[in-house]
N, C-alpha and C positions, 0 to 999 in steps of 0.2 A: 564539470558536468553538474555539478552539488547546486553552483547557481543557474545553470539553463531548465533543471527539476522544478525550481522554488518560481522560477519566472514563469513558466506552463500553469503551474500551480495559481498563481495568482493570476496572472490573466485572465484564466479560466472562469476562476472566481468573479473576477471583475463585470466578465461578462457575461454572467450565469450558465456557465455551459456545464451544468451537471457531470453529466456524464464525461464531461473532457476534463474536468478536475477528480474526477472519479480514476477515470485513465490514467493523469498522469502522477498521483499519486499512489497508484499499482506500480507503475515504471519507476519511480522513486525509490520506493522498498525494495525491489528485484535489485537496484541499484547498491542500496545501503546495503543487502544481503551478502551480495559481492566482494563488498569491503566489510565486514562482517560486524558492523555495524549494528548489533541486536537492536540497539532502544528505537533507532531512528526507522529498522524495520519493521519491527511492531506498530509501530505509530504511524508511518504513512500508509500501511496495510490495514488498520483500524478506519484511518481515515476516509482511505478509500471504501471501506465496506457502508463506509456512514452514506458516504454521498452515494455509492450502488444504490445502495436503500431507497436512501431519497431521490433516484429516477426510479426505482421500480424494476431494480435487475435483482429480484430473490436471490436466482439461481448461482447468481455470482458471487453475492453476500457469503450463500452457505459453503460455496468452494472456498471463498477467501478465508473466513473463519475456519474450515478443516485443515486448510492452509497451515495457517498461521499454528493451530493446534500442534499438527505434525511439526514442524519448524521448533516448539518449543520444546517436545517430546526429546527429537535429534538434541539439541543445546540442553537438557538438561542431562541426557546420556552420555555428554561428549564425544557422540557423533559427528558434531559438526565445532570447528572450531570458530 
């Protein structure tokens, strides 16, 4: 699955689809989460907030970002393993 995320991801990229590298980098992190994967989730959740941004999705930015907050909250409580 690790490579059908990164191939989305660049495609996307290839062919400026903002918003659909924006997506599939959200679906990436949700993915790494899974496998609890902290760094790679931070980072494709980061990423994604970049490219929200840069379509113009505030509202999704600020979610991802509390997101991510809460998530780090959990992991440093060992709430989550």
């Amino acid at each position: 699955a690790k490579t059908y995320y990164e191939k989305a991801i660049t495609s996307a990229k290839l062919h400026k689809f903002v918003h659909e590298e924006a997506l599939a980098h959200e679906l990436a992190a949700y993915f790494y989460l899974e496998l609890g994967e902290r760094e790679q989730t931070v980072e494709h959740f980061m990423l994604a907030h970049e490219k929200y941004l840069e379509w113009g999705a505030l509202g999704k930015c600020d979610s991802l970002l509390k997101f991510v907050e809460f998530m780090k909250k959990l992991w440093h409580e060992g709430a989550m393993s």
